[in-house]
N, C-alpha and C positions, 0 to 999 in steps of 0.2 A: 410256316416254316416247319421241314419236317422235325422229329423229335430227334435228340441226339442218342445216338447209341453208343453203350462202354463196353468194347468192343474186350478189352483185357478185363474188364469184373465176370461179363458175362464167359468169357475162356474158362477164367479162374472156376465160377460156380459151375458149368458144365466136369470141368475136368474133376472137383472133388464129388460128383453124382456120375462120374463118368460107365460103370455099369448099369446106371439106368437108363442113360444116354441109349449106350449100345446093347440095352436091353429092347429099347424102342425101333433104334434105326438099322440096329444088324444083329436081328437075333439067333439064336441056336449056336453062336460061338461058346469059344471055350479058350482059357487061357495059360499060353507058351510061355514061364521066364514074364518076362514085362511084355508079351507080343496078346493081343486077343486077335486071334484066328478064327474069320468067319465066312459064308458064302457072299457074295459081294450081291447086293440086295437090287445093285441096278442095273443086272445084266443075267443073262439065264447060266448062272456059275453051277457045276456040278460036285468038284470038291473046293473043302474048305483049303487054303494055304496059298493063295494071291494075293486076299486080301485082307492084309491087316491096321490095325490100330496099337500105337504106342500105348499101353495105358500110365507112363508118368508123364509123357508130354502131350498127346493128343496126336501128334504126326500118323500119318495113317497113308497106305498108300496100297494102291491093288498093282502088284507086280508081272500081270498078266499085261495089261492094258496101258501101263506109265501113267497113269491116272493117281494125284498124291495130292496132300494141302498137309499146313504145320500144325492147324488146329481142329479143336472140337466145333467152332462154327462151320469151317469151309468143309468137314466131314459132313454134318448135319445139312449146308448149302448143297453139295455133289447128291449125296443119298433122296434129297426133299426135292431137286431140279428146279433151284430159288436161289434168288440172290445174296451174297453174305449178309445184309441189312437185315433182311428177310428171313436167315437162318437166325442171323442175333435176338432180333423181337421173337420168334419164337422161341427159341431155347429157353430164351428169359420168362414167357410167360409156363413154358413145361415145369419150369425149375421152382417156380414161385410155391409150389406145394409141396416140394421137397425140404426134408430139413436144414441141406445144406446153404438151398438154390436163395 
């Protein structure tokens, strides 16, 4: 039986590591207000300002493409081209070395 995943612990620990997050999956941004503004990592983006990430909720959304999800998993899912399960066991295992994670 597969393992269960906590799908809201793991949200929670990415979002309070969340510049390392998007240090990993969408780097060279820089941050708007509550907006981090970056080149969108899974397409050939020239400027930065389509794609963003919420940084107090995680919602993040590339405004060029309609391409959006509410959290830090299904950011890390979109970016990684994997499954939410799959963005979750990861995040979980990046975060285990973090001090928050």
């Amino acid at each position: 039986m597969p393992e269960m995943v906590d799908f809201a612990a793991i949200n929670k620990a990415a979002l309070e590591a969340l510049p390392l997050v998007l240090s990993i999956v969408a780097p060279g941004g820089h941050t708007e207000g509550a907006e981090y503004v970056a080149l969108n990592p899974t397409r050939l983006d020239r400027r930065k300002g389509s794609f963003k990430v919420n940084t107090r909720t995680g919602r993040w959304a590339d405004f060029a493409t309609g391409e959006r999800g509410g959290d830090v998993v299904s950011l890390c899912a979109y970016v990684w081209r994997i499954g939410q399960r799959a963005s979750a066991l990861r995040l979980s295992q990046m975060l285990k070395g973090h001090p928050r994670g």
